[in-house]
C-alpha positions as CSV (number, residue, x, y, z in Angstrom):
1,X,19.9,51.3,15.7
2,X,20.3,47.7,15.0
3,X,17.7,46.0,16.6
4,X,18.1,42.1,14.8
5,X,20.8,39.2,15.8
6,X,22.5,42.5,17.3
7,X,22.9,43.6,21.2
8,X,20.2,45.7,21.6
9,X,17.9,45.1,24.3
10,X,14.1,45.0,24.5
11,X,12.9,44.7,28.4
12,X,9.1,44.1,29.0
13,X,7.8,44.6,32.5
14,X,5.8,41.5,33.1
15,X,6.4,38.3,32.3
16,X,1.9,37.1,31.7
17,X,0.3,36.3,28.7
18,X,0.8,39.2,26.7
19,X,4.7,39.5,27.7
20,X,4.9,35.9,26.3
21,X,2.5,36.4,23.0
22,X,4.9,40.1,22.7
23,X,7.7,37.0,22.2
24,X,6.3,35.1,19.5
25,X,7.4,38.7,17.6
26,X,10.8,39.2,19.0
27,X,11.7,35.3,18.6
28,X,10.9,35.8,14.9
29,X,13.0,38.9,14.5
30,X,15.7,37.8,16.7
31,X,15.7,40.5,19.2
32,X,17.5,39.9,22.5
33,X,14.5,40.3,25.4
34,X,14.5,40.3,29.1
35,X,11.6,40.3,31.4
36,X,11.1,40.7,34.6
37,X,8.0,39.3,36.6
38,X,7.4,38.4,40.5
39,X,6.7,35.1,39.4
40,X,8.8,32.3,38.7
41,X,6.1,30.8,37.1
42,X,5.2,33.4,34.9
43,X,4.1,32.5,31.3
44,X,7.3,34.6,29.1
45,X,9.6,32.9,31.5
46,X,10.7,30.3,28.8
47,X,10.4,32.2,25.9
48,X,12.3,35.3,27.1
49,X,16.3,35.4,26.6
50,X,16.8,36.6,30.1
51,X,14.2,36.4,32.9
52,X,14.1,38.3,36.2
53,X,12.4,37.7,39.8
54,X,11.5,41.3,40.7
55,X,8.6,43.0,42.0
56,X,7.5,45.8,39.0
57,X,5.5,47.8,41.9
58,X,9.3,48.4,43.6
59,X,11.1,51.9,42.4
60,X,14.4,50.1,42.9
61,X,13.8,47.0,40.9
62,X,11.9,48.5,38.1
63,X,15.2,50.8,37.4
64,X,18.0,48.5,38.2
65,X,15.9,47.0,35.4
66,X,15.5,49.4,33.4
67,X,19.4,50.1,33.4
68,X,20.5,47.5,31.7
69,X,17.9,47.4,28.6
70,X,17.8,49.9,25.5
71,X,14.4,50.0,25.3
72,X,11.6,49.4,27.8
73,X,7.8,48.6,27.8
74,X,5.2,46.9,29.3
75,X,2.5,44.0,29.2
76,X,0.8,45.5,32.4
77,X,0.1,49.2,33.1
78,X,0.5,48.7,37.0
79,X,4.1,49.7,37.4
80,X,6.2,51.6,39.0
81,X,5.7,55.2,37.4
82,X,7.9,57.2,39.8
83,X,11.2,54.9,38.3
84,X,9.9,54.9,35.0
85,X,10.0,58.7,35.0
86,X,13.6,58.7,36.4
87,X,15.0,56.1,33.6
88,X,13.0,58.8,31.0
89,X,15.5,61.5,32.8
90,X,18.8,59.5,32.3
91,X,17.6,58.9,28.4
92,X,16.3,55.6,28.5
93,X,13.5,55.1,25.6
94,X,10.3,53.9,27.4
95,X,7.0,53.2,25.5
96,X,4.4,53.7,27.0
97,X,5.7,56.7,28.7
98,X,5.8,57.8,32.2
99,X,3.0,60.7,31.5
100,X,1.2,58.2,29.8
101,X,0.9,55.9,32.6
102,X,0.5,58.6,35.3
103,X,-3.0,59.4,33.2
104,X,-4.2,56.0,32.9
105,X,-3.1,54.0,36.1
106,X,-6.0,56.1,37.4
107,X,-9.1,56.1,36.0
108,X,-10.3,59.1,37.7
109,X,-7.5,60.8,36.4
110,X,-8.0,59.1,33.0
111,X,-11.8,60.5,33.0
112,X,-10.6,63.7,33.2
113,X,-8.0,63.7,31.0
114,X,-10.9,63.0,28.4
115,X,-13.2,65.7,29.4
116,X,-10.2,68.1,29.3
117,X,-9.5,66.9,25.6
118,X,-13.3,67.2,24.8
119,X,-12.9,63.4,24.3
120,X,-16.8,62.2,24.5
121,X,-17.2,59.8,28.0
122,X,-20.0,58.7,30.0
123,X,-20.7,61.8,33.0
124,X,-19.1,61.0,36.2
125,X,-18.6,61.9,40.0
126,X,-15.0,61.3,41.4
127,X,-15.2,60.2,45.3
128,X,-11.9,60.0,47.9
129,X,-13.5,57.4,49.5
130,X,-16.6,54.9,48.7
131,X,-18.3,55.8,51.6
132,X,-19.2,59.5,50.3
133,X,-20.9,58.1,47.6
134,X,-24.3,58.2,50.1
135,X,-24.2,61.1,51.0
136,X,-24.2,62.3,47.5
137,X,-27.0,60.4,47.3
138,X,-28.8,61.6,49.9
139,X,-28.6,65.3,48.8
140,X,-28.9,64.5,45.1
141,X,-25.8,65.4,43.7
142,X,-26.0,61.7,42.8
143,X,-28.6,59.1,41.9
144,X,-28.9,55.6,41.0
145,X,-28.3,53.0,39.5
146,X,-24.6,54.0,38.6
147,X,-21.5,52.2,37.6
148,X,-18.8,51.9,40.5
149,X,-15.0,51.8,39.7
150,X,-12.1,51.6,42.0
151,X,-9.6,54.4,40.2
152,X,-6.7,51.9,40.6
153,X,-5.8,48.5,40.2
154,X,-9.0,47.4,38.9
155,X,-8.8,44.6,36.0
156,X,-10.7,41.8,34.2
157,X,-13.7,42.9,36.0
158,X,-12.7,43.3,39.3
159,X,-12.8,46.8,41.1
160,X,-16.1,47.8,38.7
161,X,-20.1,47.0,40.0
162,X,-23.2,48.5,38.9
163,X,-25.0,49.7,42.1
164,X,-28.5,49.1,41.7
165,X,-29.4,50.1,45.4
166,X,-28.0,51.2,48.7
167,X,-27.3,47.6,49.7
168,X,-25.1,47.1,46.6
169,X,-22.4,49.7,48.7
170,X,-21.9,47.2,51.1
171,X,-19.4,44.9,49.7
172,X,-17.2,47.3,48.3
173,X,-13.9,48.4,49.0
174,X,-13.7,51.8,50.5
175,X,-11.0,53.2,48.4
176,X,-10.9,56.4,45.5
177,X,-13.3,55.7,43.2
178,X,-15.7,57.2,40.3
179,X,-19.4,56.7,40.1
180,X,-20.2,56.8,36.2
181,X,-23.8,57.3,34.7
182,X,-24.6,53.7,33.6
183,X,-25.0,54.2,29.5
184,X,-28.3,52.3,28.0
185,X,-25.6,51.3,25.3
186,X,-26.3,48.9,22.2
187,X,-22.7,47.8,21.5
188,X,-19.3,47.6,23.7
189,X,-16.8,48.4,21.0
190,X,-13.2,48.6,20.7
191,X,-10.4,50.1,18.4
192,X,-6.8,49.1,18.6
193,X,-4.4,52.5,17.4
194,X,-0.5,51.9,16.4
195,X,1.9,54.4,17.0
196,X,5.6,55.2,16.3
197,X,7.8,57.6,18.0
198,X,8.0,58.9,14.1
199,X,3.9,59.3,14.4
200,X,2.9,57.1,11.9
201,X,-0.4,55.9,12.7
202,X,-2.6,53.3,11.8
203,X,-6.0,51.7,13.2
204,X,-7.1,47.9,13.5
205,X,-10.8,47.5,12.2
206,X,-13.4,48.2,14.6
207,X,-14.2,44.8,16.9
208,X,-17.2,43.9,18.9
209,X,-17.2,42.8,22.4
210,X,-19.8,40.7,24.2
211,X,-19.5,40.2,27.8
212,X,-19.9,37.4,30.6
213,X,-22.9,38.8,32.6
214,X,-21.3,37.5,36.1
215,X,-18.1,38.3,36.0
216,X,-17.9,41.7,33.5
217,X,-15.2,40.1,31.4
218,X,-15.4,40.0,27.6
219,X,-16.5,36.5,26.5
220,X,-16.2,37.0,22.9
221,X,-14.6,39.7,20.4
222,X,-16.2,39.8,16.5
223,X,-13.8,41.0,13.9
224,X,-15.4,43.2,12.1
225,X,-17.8,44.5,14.2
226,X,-21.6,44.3,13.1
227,X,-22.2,48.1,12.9
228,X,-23.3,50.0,9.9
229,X,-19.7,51.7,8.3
230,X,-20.8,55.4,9.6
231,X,-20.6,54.2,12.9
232,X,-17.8,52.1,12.6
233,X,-16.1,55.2,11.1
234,X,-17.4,57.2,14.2
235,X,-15.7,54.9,16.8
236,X,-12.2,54.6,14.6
237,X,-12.4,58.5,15.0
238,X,-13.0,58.9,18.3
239,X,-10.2,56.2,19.1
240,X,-8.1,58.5,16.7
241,X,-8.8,61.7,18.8
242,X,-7.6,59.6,22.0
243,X,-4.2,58.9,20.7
244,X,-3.6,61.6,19.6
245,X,-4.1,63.6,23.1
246,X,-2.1,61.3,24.7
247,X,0.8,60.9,22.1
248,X,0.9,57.3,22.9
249,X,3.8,55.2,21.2
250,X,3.1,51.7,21.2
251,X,-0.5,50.2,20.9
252,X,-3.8,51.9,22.6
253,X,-6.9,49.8,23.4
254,X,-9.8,52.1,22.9
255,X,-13.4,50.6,24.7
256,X,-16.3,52.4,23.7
257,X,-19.9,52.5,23.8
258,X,-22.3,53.0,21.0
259,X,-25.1,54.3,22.5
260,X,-29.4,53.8,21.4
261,X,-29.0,56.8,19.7
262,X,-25.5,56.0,17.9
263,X,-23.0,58.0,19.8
264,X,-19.4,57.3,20.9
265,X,-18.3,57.4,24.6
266,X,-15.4,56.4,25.3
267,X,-15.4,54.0,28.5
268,X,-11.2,53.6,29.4
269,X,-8.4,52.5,27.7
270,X,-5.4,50.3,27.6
271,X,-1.7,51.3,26.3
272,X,0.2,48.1,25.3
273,X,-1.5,45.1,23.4
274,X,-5.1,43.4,24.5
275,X,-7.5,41.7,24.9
276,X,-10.0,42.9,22.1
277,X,-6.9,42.4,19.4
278,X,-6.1,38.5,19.7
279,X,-8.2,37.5,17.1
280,X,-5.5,39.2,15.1
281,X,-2.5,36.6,15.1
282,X,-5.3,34.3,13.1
283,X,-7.0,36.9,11.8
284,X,-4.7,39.8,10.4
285,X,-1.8,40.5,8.5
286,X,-0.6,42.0,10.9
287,X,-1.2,41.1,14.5
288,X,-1.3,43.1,17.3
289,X,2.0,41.8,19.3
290,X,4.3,42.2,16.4
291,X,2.6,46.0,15.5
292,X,3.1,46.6,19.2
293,X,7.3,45.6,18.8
294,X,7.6,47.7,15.4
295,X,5.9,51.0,17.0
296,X,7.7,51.0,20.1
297,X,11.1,50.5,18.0
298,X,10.3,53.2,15.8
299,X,10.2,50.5,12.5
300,X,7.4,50.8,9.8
301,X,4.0,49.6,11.2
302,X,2.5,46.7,9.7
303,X,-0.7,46.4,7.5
304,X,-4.2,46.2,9.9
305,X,-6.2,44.6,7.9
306,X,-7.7,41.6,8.3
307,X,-7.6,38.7,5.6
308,X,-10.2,36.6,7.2
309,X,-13.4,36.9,9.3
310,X,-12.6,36.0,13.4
311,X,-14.2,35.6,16.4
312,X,-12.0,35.5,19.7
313,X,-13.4,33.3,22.5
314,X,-11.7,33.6,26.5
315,X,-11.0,30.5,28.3
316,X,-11.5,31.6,31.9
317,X,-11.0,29.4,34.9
318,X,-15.2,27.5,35.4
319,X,-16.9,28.3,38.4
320,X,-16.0,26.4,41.7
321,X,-13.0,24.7,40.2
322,X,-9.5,26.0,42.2
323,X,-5.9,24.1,41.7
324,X,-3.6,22.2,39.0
325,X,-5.7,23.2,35.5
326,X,-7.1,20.9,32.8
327,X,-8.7,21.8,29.8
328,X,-11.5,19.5,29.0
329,X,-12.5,18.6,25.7
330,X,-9.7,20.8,23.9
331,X,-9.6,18.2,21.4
332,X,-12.8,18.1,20.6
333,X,-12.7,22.2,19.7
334,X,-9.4,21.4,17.6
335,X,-11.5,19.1,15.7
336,X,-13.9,22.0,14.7
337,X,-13.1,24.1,11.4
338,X,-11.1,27.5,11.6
339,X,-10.3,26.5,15.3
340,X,-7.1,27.4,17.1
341,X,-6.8,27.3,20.9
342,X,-3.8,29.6,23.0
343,X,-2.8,28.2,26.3
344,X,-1.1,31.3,28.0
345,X,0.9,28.2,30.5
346,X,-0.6,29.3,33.8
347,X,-0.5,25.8,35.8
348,X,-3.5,27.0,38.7
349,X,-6.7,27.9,37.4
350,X,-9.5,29.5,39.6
351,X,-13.1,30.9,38.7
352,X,-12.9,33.4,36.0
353,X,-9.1,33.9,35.5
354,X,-8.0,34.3,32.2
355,X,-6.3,30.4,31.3
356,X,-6.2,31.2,27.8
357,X,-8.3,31.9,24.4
358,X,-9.9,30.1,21.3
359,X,-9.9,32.1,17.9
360,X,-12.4,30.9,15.4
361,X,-11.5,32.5,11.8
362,X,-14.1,31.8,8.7
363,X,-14.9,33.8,5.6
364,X,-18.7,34.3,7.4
365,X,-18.8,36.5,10.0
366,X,-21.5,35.1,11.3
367,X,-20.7,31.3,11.2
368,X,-17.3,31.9,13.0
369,X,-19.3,33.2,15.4
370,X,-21.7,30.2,15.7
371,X,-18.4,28.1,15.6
372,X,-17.7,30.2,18.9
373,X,-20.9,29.3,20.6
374,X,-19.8,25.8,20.3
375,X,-16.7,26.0,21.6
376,X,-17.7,28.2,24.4
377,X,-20.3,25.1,25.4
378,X,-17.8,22.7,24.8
379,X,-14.1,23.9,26.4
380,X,-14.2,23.5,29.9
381,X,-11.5,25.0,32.1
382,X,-11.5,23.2,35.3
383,X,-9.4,21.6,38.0
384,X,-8.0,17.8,38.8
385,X,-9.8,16.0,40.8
């Protein structure tokens, strides 16, 4: 299939920031995209060569969509499976696939997808409802402190609290959810796998993640990770074994932890682009958005490695601050060596939403990451007055 200057059509469902960073890719290649996004205002809207107002939760929608594209993926895994699965039964390509989404949508069902692949994860209990969670406690079949996680629609922190005591139960949503052993782990660690639907496979260097305390979303991701190379082996394996149960065409996020004593468990995954590969439009010869378009077209995946040292840094909405967004002191960051800001064109900010993200590259690990510090301290994402 011709996919350049030709009439092939890509669709993405979702038009946010990775829909529009997925376009940087298909502008360059000259592939005809449409997107659709409940949003008039959503980020791809301007890059996209057709955008659509339509909700990506709706059956109808999503394959009316669907219908009129060759090929179909995703910048958000909260979609409509059940018309995903029918557009697989009338032939249409669609990376991720339905199966694929069915297993991770829920991370429940994702957990025990892993211990059914002897796929190494923290132990958990699965729960219909929050509010059985004390009476497990009560009879012992469960004990604290524990990590709570909604099974659905849980994102950028939200639908996940460590549960320290009883009182800690009281704010959450009573809704199907896990309880995971909370892991005494040294690192959060992450491996990006490309697929094609031919099987070629290759893996993005091993990146380390560092996280805002408050709001559990990463603050910075270090390319390459600071991990002795038997470990870093360790976690590229593990994130190896994942893909390969799945079958996953496209790109899979694999988040890990590496435990005090060194092990690998594999905390949840994501199947398109993310968060943990940004550093890689600066950073790599290949970046993540353009392997993503190349596995899911079945064309020759792109080299992973990195040509420079990079640190990325997420510009989330400040504390207190809701309405029209500016980004104070952007120029001063643009001033600093090895700096280069993304604005992902969302016009409201509020506290900790995702505005946009700062890489830093430099030969020295270790100074892009000092670089990072400063920008963190001096970047503000906040509201007009």
């Amino acid at each position: 299939m011709n996919h350049f200057s030709s009439d092939f059509k890509l669709g993405i469902l979702g038009g946010g920031q990775l829909g529009k960073m997925m376009l940087y890719t298909t502008r360059k290649f000259d592939i005809y995209t449409k997107v659709m996004d409940s949003s008039e205002e959503a980020p791809a809207r301007l890059a996209c060569d057709e955008f659509i107002k339509g909700d990506i939760l709706d059956y109808d929608s999503v394959l009316q969509f669907g219908r009129t594209v060759d090929v179909l993926t995703i910048e958000i895994e909260n979609v409509n499976v059940d018309a995903l699965e029918t557009l697989e039964d009338e032939g249409k390509k669609v990376f991720p696939s339905s199966k694929t989404l069915r297993t991770i949508q829920n991370k429940a069902t994702q957990k025990l997808f892993y211990t059914d692949h002897d796929i190494p994860t923290a132990p958990f209990h699965r729960f219909a409802y929050t509010s059985e969670i004390k009476d497990a406690l009560s009879n012992g079949g469960l004990s604290l402190p524990f990590v709570w996680k909604s099974t659905r629609f849980g994102y950028d922190g939200n639908g996940v609290k460590i549960v320290r005591n009883l009182s800690d139960l009281n704010d959450l949503l009573n809704v199907e959810c896990i309880a995971e052993e909370l892991i005494p782990f040294e690192n959060e660690l992450a491996v990006i796998v490309a697929r094609n639907e031919s099987g070629s496979v290759k893996t993005y260097p091993v990146v380390e993640m560092e996280f805002h305390p408050e709001a559990n979303q990463v603050e910075y991701v270090i390319c390459p990770a600071r991990i002795p190379d038997e470990i870093a082996q360790k976690a590229t394996d593990v994130a190896l074994k994942v893909a390969n149960a799945i079958q996953h065409v496209g790109l899979l996020a694999v988040e890990m932890f590496q435990t005090k004593d060194d092990n690998i468990l594999v905390n949840e995954v994501a199947p398109r682009p993310h968060n943990s590969g940004h550093y890689s439009i600066e950073g790599s010869y290949t970046d993540q958005f353009e392997q993503h378009i190349r596995a899911i077209l079945n064309l020759p995946l792109g080299k992973t490695e990195s040509t420079v040292a990079g640190v990325m840094v997420n510009l989330v909405g400040a504390e207190n601050h809701t309405g029209d967004v500016v980004y104070e002191n952007i120029e001063s960051i643009m001033n600093m060596d090895g700096v280069t800001p993304h604005i992902y064109g969302k016009k409201q900010t509020r506290p900790f939403r995702k505005m946009g993200h700062v890489t830093i590259v430099d030969s020295d690990i270790n100074k892009a990451r000092a670089i990072a510090e400063d920008v963190k301290k001096s970047i503000k994402v906040i509201n007009t007055k």
